[in-house]
C-alpha positions in Angstrom: 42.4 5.5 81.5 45.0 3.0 81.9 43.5 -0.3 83.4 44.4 0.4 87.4 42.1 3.3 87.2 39.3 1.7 85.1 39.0 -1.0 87.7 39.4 1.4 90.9 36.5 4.0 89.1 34.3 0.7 88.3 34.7 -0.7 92.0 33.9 3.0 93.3 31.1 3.1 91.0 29.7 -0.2 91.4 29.7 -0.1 95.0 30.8 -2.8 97.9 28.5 -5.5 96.6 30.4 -5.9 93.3 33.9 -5.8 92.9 35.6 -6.1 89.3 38.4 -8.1 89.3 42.3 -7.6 87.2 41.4 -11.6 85.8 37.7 -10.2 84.1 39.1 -6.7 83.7 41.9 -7.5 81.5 40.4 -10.3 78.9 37.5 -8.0 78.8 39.7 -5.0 77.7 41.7 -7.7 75.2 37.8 -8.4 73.4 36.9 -5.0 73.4 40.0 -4.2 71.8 39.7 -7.1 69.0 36.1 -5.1 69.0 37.4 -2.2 67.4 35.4 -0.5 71.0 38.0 0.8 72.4 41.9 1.6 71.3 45.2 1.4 73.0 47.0 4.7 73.6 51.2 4.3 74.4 52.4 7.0 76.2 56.6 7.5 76.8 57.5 6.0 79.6 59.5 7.6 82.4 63.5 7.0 82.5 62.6 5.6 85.9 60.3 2.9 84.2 60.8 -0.1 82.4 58.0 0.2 79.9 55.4 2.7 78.4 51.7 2.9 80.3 49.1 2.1 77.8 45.5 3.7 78.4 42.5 3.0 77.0 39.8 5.4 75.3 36.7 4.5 73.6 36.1 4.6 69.9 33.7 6.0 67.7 32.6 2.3 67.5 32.6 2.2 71.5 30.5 4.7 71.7 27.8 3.6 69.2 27.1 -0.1 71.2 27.3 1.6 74.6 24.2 3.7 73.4 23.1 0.6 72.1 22.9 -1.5 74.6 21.7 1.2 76.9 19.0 1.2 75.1 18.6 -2.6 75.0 15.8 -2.7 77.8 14.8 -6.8 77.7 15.5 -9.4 80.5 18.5 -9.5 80.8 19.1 -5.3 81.5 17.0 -6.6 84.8 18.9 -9.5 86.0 21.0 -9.7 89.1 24.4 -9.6 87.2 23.3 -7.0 85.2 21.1 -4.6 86.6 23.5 -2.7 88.6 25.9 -2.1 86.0 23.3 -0.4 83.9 21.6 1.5 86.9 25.2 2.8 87.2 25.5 4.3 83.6 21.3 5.3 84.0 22.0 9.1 83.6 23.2 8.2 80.1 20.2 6.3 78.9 16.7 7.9 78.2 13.8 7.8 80.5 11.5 5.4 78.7 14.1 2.6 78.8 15.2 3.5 82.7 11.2 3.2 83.3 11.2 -0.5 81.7 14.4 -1.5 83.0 13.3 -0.7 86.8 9.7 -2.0 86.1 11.4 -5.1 85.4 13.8 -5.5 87.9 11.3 -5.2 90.4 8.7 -7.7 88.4 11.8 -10.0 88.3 12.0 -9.5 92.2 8.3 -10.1 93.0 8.5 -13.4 91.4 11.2 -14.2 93.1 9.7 -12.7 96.3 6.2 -15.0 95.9 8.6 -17.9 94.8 11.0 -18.1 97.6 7.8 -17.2 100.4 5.9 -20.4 99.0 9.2 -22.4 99.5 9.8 -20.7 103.1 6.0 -22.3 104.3 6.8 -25.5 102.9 10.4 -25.7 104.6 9.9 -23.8 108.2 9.7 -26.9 109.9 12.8 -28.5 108.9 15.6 -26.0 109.4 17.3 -24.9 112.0 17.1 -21.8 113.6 20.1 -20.3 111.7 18.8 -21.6 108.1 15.5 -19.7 108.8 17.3 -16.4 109.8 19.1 -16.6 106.4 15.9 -17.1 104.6 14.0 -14.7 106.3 17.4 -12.1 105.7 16.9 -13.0 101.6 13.3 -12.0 102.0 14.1 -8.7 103.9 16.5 -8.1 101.2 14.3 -8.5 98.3 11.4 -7.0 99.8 13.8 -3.6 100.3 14.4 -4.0 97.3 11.2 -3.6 95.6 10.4 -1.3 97.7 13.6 1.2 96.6 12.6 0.3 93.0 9.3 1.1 93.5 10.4 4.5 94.9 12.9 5.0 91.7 9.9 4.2 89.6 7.6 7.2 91.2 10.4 9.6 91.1 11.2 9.3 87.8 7.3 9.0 86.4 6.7 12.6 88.5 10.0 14.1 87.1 8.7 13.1 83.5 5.1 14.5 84.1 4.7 18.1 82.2 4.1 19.7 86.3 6.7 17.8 87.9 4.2 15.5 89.5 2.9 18.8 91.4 -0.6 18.7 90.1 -3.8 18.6 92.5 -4.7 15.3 90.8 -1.4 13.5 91.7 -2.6 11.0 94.1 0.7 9.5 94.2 2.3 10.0 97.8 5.9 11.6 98.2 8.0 8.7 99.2 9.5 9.1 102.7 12.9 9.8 103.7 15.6 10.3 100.9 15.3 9.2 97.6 17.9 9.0 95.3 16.5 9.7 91.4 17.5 7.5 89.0 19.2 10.7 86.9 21.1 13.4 88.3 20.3 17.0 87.4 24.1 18.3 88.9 26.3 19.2 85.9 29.3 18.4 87.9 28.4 14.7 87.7 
């Protein structure tokens, strides 16, 4: 892909809450290129432009760190910069490391769930009433959070069980409402 379409297929898949701009885009390309991760292809350019499009493709070498690092699960494949970029590549990685990747994310998130309660007691008094509806919004948000991991993290446990998770000793309740698995089973993904 040339780098216009690498950065509008990383914004799609990285949703609204992340966008990938030209300024990281472009050095990031330049190091993966000194790398030896990726390669430059030239293509002829039209009479009615000035100069050929280069596109990018991964190498042999690009391949072999991406599986790497996606199977890299320690802190830092759970951190806030970095957990959604490898939750978006998850059908790719196996389901042991997706398993520790979510259980630490949502660890991660219950300390920082207990940590910023703790502060909310000792602050209530002293901020307004617009400072507390931000706080309380970060503790809705995390708590979500958890929540949808926790979900991710039943799903994927029952679809690694041998019966699906349909066994009469499964106490494990169905999650309500939708639940999006962590790995699609459609080819055409």
């Amino acid at each position: 892909m040339h780098g216009y379409e690498l950065r509008k297929r990383l914004n799609l898949m990285l949703g609204w809450g992340r966008v990938l701009s030209y300024g990281s885009l472009y050095p990031t390309l330049k190091k993966m290129l000194r790398g030896n991760l990726i390669e430059e292809v030239s293509h002829v350019a039209a009479p009615t432009t000035r100069r050929p499009r280069i596109t990018y493709q991964v190498t042999e070498s690009g391949h072999a760190a991406f599986e790497r690092l996606m199977t890299e699960v320690g802190p830092t494949a759970w951190e806030d910069d970095t957990f959604g970029i490898r939750f978006a590549f998850f059908e790719r990685t196996d389901m042991e490391s997706r398993l520790r990747v979510l259980e630490g994310r949502r660890s991660r998130l219950q300390e920082r769930l207990h940590r910023i309660q703790a502060e909310l007691t000792m602050t209530q008094k002293e901020v307004d009433r617009y400072a507390a509806e931000l706080q309380r919004h970060g503790v809705e948000s995390v708590e979500r959070e958890v929540d949808w991991l926790s979900r991710l993290i039943d799903a994927e446990r029952r679809a690694s069980s041998p019966d699906g998770g349909t066994s009469p000793t499964d106490t494990t309740a169905a999650p309500t409402g939708d639940v999006v698995t962590p790995r699609a089973t459609d080819p055409g993904r």
